[in-house]
C-alpha positions as CSV (number, residue, x, y, z in Angstrom):
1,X,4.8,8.6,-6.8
2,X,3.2,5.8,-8.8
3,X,-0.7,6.6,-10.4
4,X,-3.3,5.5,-11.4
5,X,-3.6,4.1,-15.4
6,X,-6.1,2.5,-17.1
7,X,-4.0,-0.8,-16.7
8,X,-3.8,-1.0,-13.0
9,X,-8.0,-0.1,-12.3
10,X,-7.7,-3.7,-13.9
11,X,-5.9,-5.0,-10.7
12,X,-7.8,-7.0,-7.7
13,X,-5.8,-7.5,-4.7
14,X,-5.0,-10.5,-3.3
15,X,-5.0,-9.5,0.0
16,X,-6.5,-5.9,1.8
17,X,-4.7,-4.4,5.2
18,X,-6.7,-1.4,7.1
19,X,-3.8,0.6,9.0
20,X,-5.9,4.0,9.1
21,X,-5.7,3.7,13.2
22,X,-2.5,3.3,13.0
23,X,0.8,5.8,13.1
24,X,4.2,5.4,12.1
25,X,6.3,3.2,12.8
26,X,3.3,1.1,13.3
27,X,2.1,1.4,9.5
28,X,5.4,0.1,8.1
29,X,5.4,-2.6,10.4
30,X,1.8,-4.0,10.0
31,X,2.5,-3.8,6.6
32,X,5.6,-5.6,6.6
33,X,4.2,-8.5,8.4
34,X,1.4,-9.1,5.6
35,X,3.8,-8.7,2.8
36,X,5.7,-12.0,4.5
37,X,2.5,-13.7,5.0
38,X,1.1,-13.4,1.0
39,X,2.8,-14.9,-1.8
40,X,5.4,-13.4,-4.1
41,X,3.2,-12.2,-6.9
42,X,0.6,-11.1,-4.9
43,X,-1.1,-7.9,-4.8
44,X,-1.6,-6.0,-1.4
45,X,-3.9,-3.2,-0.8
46,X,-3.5,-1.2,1.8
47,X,-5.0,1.6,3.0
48,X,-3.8,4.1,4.9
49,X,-4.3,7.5,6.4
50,X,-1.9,10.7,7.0
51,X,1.2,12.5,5.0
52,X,3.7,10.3,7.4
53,X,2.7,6.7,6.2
54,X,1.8,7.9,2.8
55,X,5.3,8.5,2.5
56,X,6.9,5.6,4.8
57,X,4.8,3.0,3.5
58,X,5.6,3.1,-0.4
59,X,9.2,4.0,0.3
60,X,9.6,1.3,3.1
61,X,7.9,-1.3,0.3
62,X,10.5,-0.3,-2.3
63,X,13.5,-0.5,-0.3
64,X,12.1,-4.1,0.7
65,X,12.4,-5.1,-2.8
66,X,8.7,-4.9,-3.9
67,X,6.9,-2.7,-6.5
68,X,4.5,-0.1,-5.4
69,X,1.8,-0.7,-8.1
70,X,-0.2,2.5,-7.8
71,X,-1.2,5.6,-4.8
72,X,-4.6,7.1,-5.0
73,X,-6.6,8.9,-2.8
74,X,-9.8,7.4,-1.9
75,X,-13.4,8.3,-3.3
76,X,-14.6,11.1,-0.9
77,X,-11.5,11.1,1.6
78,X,-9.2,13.9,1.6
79,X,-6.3,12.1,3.7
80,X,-7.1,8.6,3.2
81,X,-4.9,6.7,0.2
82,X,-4.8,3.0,-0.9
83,X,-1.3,1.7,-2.2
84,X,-1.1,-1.2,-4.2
85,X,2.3,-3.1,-3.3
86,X,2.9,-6.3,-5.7
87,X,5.2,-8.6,-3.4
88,X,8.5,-9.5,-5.3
């Protein structure tokens, strides 16, 4: 699992996806279709919430091809995690 560095607090995304609501498969997928809709460079942040798509997502992203930039748990949230995925 990728963390936070000093570098990547340096990052804005280019794009933001909310898939709290949602469960796997569903994550993946909804994550999926922004990846194809953003340019290949771009930065995607998504947040997400549960064990399941904390694991899916950033494994699905890699074996897509893309680099999963960073995964940290968000201020005051003790399941809820935003990814950074840069789109390759």
């Amino acid at each position: 699992m990728t963390k936070n560095s000093s570098n990547l607090d340096k990052i804005t995304p280019d794009h933001q996806i909310d898939i709290t609501h949602l469960i796997c498969p569903m994550t993946f997928v909804r994550t999926k279709l922004m990846i194809e809709k953003i340019y290949v460079g771009d930065v995607l942040e998504v947040r997400l919430k549960g064990v399941e798509p904390l694991e899916n997502v950033p494994r699905s992203a890699r074996q897509h091809g893309h680099d999963v930039l960073s995964i940290t748990p968000e201020d005051g949230s003790d399941d809820v995690n935003i990814v950074l995925i840069k789109k390759q």
